[in-house]
N, C-alpha and C positions, 0 to 999 in steps of 0.2 A: 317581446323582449328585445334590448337594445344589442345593435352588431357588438358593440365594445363590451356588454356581458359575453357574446357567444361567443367571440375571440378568447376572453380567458378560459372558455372548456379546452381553446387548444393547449395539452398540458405537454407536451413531448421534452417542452425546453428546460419545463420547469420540475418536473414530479422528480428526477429521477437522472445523478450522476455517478459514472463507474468512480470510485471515491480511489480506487487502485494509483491512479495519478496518468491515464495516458492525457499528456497533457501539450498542447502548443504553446508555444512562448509569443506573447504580446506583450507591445511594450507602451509603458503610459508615459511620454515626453515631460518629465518634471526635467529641472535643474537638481543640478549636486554640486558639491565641493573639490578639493583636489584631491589626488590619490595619484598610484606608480602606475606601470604598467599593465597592462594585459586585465583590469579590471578588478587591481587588488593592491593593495600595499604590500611592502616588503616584510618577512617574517623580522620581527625583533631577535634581537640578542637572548632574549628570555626565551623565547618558542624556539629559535634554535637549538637553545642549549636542552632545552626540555625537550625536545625531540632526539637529541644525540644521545640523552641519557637513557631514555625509551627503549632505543634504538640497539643498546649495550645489552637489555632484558630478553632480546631475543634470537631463537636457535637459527641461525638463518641454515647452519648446515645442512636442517632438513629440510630437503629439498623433494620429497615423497609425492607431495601434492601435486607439483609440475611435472615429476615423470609419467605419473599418473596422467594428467592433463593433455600431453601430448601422445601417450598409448592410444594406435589403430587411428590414427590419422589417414585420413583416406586421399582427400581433396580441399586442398585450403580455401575462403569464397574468392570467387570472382567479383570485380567491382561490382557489380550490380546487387549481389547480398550482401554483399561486406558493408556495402553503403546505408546497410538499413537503421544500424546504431552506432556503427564502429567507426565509419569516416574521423570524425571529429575528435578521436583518441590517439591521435598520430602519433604524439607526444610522447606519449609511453613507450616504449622499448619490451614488447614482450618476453625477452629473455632472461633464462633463471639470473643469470648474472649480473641483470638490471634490478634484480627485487631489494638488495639492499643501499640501493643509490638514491634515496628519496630526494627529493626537495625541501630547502628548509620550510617552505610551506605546506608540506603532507603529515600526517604524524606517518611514520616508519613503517609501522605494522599492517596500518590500511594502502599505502605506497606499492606494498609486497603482493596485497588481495590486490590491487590493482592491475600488478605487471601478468598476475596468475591471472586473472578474466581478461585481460588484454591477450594472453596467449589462447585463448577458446579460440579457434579463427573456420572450423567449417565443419564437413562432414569424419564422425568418426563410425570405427567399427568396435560395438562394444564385445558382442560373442562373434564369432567368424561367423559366417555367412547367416545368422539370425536376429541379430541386434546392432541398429544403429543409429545413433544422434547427431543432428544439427548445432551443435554448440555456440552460443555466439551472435546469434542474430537476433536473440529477445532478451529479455529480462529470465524469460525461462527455456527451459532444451525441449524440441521436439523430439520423440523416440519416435520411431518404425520399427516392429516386431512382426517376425516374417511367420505366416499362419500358410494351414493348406495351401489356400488359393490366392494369395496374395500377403499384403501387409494389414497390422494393427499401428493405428498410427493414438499413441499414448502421449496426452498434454497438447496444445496445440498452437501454445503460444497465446501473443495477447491479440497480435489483430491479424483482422484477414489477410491483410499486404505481406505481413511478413512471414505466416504461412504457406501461402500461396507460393511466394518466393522458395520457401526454404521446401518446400514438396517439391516444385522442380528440382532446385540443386540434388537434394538427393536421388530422383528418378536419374538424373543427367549422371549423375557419380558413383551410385552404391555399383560391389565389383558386378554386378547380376540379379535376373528378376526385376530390375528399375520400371519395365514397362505393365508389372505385377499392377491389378486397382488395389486400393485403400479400401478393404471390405468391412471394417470394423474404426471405431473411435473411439477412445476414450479420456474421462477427464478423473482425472484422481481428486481434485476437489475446487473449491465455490470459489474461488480467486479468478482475477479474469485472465493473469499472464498462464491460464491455462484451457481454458476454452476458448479465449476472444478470436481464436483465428478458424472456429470450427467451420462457419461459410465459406471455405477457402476450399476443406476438404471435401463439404457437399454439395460445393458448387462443380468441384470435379469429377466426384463419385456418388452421384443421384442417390445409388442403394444401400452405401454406406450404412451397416448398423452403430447405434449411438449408444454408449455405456455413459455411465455418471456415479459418483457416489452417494449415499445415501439424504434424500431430503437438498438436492444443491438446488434445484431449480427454486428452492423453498428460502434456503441463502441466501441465494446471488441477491434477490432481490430486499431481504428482511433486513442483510447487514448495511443496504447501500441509501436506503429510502430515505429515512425519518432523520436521520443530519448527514443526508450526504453535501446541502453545498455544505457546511461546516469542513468534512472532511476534503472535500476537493480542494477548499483556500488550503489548507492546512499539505494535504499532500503533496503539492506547490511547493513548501519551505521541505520536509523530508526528500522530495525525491531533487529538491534542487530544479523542478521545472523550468527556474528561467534563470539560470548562473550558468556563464560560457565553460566550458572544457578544457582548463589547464587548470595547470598546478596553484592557482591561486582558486581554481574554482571549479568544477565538479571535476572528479577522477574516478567515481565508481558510485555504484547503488550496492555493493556488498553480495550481492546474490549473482550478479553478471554487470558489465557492462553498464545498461540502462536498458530502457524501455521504447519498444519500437513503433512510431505515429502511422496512424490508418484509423480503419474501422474494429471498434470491437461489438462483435456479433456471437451468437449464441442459439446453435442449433439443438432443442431440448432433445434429453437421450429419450430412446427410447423404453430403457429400462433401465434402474435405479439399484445398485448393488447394496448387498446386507441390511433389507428389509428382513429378512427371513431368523438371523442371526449376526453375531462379529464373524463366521467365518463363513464364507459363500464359493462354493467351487462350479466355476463355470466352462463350457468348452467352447469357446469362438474361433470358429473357422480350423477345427481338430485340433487346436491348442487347449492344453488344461491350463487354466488359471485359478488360481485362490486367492482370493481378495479379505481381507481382514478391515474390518471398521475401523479406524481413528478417528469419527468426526467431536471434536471438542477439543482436539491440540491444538497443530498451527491452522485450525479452520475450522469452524463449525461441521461442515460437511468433508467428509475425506475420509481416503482408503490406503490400503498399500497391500501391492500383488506380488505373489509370490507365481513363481513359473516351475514348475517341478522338472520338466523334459528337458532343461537348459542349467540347473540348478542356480536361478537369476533372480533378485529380490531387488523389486521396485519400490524404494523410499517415500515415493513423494514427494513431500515439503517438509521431513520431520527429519531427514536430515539432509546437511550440506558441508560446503566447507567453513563453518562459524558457526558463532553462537547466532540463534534465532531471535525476534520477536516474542516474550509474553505479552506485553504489551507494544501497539503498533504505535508511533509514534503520532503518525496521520489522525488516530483515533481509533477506535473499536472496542468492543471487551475485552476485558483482561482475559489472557488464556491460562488454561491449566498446568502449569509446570509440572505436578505430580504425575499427570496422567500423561503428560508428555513422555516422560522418561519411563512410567511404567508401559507404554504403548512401544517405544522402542527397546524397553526386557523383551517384550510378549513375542516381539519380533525373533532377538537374538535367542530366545529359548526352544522358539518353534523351529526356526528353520537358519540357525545360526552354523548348525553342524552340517548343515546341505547348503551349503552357501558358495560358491567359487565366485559368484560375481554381486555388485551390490552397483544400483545405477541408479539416479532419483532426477528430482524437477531441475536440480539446479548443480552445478560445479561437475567435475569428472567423477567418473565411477572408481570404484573400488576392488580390485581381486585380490583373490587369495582368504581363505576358508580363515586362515589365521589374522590378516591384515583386520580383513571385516567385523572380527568379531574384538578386536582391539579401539576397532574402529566406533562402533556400536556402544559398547562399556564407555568409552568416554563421551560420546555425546549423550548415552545414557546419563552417566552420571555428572555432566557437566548440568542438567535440566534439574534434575538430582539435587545436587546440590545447591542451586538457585531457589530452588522450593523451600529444602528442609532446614538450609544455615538462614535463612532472611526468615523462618516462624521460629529458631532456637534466640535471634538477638532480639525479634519481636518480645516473646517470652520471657527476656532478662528485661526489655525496657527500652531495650532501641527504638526510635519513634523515624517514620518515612525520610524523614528531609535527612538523618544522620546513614539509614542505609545504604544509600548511593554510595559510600565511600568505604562504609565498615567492611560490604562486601567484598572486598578486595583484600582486605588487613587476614582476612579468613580464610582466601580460597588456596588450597592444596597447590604446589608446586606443578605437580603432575600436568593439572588441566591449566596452568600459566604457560605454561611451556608446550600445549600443543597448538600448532595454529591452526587447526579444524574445531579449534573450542574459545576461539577470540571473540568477540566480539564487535560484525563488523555491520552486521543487522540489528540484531538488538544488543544491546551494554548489559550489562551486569549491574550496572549502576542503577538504569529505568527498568529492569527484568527486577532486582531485589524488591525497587519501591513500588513496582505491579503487585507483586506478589503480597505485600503486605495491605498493597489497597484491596487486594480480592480479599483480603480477611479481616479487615481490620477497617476499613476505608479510610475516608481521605483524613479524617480527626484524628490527630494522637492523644487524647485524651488532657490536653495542656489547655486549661480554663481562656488563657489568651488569646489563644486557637479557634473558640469557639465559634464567635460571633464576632470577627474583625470588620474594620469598617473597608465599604469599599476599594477597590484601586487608586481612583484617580485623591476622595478626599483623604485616603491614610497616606498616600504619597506628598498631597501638602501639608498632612502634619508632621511627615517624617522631617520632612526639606527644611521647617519651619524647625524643629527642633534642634538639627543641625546645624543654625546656624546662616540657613541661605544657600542658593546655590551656586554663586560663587565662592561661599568659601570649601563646599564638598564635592566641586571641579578641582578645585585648586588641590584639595587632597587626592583626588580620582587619579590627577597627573600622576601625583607619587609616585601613587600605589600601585599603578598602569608600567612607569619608568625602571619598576621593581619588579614587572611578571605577575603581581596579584589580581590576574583579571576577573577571578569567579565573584570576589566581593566589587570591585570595580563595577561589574556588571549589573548585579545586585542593588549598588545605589546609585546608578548612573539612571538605571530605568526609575527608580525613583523620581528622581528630578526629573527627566523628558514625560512623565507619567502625570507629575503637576504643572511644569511647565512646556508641551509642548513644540513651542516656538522656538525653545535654547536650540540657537545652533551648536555652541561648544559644547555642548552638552551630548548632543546628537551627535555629533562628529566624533567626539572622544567614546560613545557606547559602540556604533557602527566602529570603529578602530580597534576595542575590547572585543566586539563579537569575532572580529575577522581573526583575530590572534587564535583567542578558543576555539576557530574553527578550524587552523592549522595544528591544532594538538591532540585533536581528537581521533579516535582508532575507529569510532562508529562514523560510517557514511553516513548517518541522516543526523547525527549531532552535525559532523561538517555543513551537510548540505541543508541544516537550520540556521544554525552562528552563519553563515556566508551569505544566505538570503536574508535575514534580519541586518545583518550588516547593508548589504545593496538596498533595501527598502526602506532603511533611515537616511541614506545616502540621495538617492535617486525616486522613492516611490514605490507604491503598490505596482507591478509588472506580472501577475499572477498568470500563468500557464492558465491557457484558456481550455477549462474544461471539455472536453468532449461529453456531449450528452450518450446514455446508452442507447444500443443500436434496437432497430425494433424490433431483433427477435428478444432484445430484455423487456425491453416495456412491455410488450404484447402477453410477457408471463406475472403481470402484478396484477393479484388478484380485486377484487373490490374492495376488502378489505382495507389491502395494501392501499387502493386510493386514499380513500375517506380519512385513514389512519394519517397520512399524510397533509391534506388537506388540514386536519385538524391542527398539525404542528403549524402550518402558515394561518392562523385563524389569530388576528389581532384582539383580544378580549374585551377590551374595553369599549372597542367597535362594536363588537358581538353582545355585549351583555344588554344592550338597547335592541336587539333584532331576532328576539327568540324563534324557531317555528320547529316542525315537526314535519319529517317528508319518507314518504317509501320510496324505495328504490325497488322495481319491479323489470325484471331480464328475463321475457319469456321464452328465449331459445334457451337457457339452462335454468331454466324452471326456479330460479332463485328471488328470494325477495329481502329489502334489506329496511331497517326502521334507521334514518337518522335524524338525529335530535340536537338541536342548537340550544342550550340553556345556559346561564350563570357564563355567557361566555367562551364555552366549552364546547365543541362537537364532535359527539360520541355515534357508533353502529354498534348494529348489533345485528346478524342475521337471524330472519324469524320465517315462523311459519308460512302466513298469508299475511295478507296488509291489513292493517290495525287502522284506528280513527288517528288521521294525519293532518296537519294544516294543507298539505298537496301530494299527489301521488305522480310519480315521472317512471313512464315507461320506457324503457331501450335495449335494445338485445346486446347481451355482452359483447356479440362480435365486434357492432356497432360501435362498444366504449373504446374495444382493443384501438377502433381506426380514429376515435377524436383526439388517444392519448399518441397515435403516429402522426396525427395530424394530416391524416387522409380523408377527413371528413371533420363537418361540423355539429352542432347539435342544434344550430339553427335548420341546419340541408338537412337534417333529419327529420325535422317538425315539418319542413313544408314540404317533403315527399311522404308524410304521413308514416315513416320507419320508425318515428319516436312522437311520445305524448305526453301531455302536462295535464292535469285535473286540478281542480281545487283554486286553491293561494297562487295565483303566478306571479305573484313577486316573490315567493321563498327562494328562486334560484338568486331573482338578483341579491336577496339580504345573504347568502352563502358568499358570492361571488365579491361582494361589497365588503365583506368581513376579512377576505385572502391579503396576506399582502406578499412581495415580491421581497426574495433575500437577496441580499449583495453579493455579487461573487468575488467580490475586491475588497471584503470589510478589513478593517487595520485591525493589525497583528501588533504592529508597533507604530509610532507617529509618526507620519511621514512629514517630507518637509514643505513649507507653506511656498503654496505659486506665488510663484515672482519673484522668489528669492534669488540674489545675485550668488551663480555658482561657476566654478573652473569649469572651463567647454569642456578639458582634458578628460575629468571622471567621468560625464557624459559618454565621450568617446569611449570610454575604456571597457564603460559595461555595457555599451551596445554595440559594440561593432564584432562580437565575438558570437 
């Protein structure tokens, strides 16, 4: 077998990316055109005024959420953690008094979540000497729950670095006990800005016990495999991977801050909560916990613990300060809004009247038995009402593309008016049109709808019908000089969709996005219109994935390979190269049948091995070290660890059928090399 097959068994680079977005910025040297300062043009007259008008809609009086935010501040970071995501936010002004001074290019609402994650800034004390959080330093808050003989250290952030970091600061600052070990971990659910830093803690504390929620090790891996690059390009534009940090360009990820770069790692637990039942009562380290199942809201896998000794109720991810994600915008399944909100009833019925404190993955905690449970009801019914009014207009005849906006014409003052029920993660707008795709999918039932012709040729019949595209520039200007950006954008990509090459075309769509990207209240709407603006401008510059670390790979099962493998299987390659091969692992006694037909490569685990074109032996450990890339499958063969029988070309007709996905594919067209462009906008979006 030739080196350049055995090379592609090394899959580490390829099988398998955290799709979450821990992402590095690279930048790809095209030319662009001109533009203002700091990597953005200036808000128009129209975004101005639409943003003052926004601006008038809300209570800024209540100020609840920052008193909150700054309660039991301990020790603010020192450069060295403060550096880990917050440096680059300078900008901001965390003071309450700063929250309603936006920039004409913020929309107001998100300005306000901005100056409030911007005040997150180090170690708090959530129960006097029993609870405390990091706030600040990831995307999600580290707890420390003080047990017998030391600490429970719950959620653990996204990578080791900045774990590790923030487990100092706290040993360095909590009032006592700081020299206490981390005897227990745990992760409330399959997300990575909540394990990825677990290496950190068991690189510290060897004997650390591992908790998880139910089925995560089963997650992490299910939800990230089979299109994770898809989601990696994509989580790029939501989380804003490569847009500099000001007011023209990223100001927040809605949940905190942003997302802190390292390694993301994953120490598996050792035991797996509510197998047994939804309620699980545990006692770690003379602490009573009870754990309730969530998994199927914001995660397939997830819990949420109640503490009865402390009367303290850990959220998780189900609630924060905004509205949530039903649908992620990076990608994923639709999630369950009903079961959302009946998951946080279950909560406030169980243990709503023993409540004094309420503390979760993301934003500050909540006291007070009465606040909590005010608290509760509305993000209850804020999820509530995203489910049941998006199937009652379904039900009249509202079709997806109209609910984005009815949602709103409908929703109850009450939850307009709360800013713990905004939307600054997921919109009301893409949460209605989720909900309706989970039941309805993407068809409205509109004959038109059904079977439309592609992108690129329905766009040059659009252009063609219109007229040309000069003459629907020429309108674009208007309509653009008027504030009409949502249609503007609509047929601008049109045109760049059939032609390409238009620069004024390109230039006016990138100009439209950046407008809609200053009015929007959702961070990943901004930090989409703001990236599609910089990449019609400048080029594909996608946040350079991070592959997963190998304590994730080392947990995809065989399945999980093959299953993979099949989605990179070019068909029309393949339907010329049929063959039949066992997969035989004799350290875990398993054996697997796969089959290449019509194209297609399917598994199936079986008994013993069946009549095969070749049978390939290797011990799982073996695969775990070719997919870390610790080994080959060639060094296997010729230490006699791994064997081929049979057909020895079925590996190469497997390997010969794979191909390689782009982790730069276009989103939108970028502009052609060599085009003469303003050094100026160059400079603007790269030097930030």
């Amino acid at each position: 077998m030739s080196n350049d097959i055995m090379k592609k068994t090394t899959l580490a680079t390829l099988i398998f990316s955290i799709s979450f977005g821990a992402m590095a910025a690279e930048h790809d040297h095209e030319h662009f055109s001109d533009i203002g300062n700091q990597g953005g043009k200036a808000a128009t007259q129209a975004t101005i005024k639409y943003n003052q008008d926004f601006s008038k809609t809300l209570n800024y009086k209540d100020t609840r959420a920052f008193e909150n935010n700054n309660r039991g501040l301990i020790a603010t970071f020192d450069q060295e953690t403060g550096d880990i995501i917050r440096n680059s936010f300078d900008f901001i002004d965390p003071d309450v008094a700063n929250a309603n001074k936006s920039p004409s290019s913020v929309n107001p609402s998100l300005w306000r979540q901005a100056v409030l994650n911007q005040a997150a800034t180090g170690l708090y004390e959530v129960v006097p000497g029993e609870v405390y959080q990091v706030r600040g330093a990831d995307l999600a808050s580290i707890s420390f729950i003080r047990s017998d003989n030391g600490w429970i250290a719950y959620d653990v952030l996204l990578t080791k670095e900045a774990a590790a970091q923030s487990l100092k600061f706290f040993q360095e600052n909590v009032p006592k006990d700081g020299d206490l070990p981390i005897v227990a971990m745990i992760y409330s659910h399959s997300h990575a800005d909540h394990f990825g830093g677990s290496r950190a803690i068991k690189d510290a504390f060897p004997d650390v016990k591992v908790y998880g929620s139910k089925h995560i090790t089963k997650e992490i891996v299910d939800e990230n495999v089979l299109a994770g690059n898809a989601m990696s390009r994509r989580t790029a534009y939501q989380y804003g991977a490569t847009l500099s940090r000001h007011d023209h360009g990223i100001v927040d990820a809605a949940l905190a801050k942003g997302l802190s770069q390292g390694s993301i790692t994953y120490v598996q637990p050792d035991y797996e909560l509510n197998h047994k039942g939804e309620f699980e009562t545990l006692i770690i380290d003379g602490l009573e916990m009870i754990f309730m199942d969530a998994s199927g809201t914001e995660a397939e896998s997830e819990m949420v613990t109640y503490i009865p000794s402390i009367k303290t109720l850990w959220t998780g991810e189900l609630t924060y300060q905004g509205m949530h994600n039903l649908y992620t915008l990076r990608g994923a399944k639709v999630r369950d809004g009903l079961k959302w909100s009946k998951k946080i009833n279950e909560m406030l019925h169980t243990w709503g009247d023993d409540t004094d404190v309420l503390f979760s993955s993301h934003s500050a905690p909540v006291w007070g038995t009465e606040e909590i449970s005010d608290f509760l009801k509305m993000q209850r019914d804020a999820y509530g009402f995203t489910h049941n009014q998006t199937l009652r207009l379904a039900n009249d005849g509202y079709v997806m593309q109209d609910l984005g906006d009815k949602i709103y014409d409908v929703m109850p003052s009450s939850i307009q008016k709360a800013w713990h029920t905004n939307g600054y993660h997921g919109t009301y707008s893409h949460n209605a049109r989720a909900v309706y795709n989970m039941y309805l999918g993407y068809f409205d039932m509109n004959p038109s709808n059904l079977n439309p012709l592609p992108v690129e040729p329905q766009s040059v019949k659009f252009v063609d019908y219109m007229g040309g595209s000069d003459v629907i520039i020429k309108k674009a200007q208007i309509d653009f000089n008027k504030g009409e950006y949502r249609f503007v954008a609509t047929v601008l990509n049109k045109v760049i969709q059939a032609e390409p090459k238009n620069k004024d075309a390109r230039q006016l769509l990138a100009d439209t996005y950046e407008q809609l990207g200053y009015q929007s209240e959702g961070a990943g709407w901004r930090n989409i219109y703001l990236t599609g603006a910089q990449e019609l401008r400048i080029g594909t510059k996608p946040g350079a994935p991070k592959t997963a670390s190998p304590d994730v790979l080392a947990n995809m099962t065989i399945e999980n390979l093959f299953d993979y493998m099949a989605v990179r299987v070019d068909s029309l390659k393949a339907q010329n190269t049929p063959f039949t091969l066992n997969v035989v692992l004799p350290d875990t006694k398993q054996t697997f049948f796969v089959e290449m037909s019509n194209g297609n490569l399917s598994n199936i685990k079986i008994q013993d091995a069946i009549n095969a074109d070749a049978t390939l032996y290797v011990n799982r450990s073996d695969v775990t070290k070719i997919i870390l890339e610790q080994t080959t499958l060639e060094t296997l063969f010729e230490s006699k660890s791994a064997g081929l029988t049979g057909d020895k070309t079925v590996l190469n007709k497997l390997m010969g059928a794979l191909v390689n996905f782009d982790e730069k594919f276009e989103i939108v067209p970028r502009p052609v090399k060599g085009e003469e462009v303003d050094a100026e906008l160059y400079e603007a979006h790269t030097a930030h």
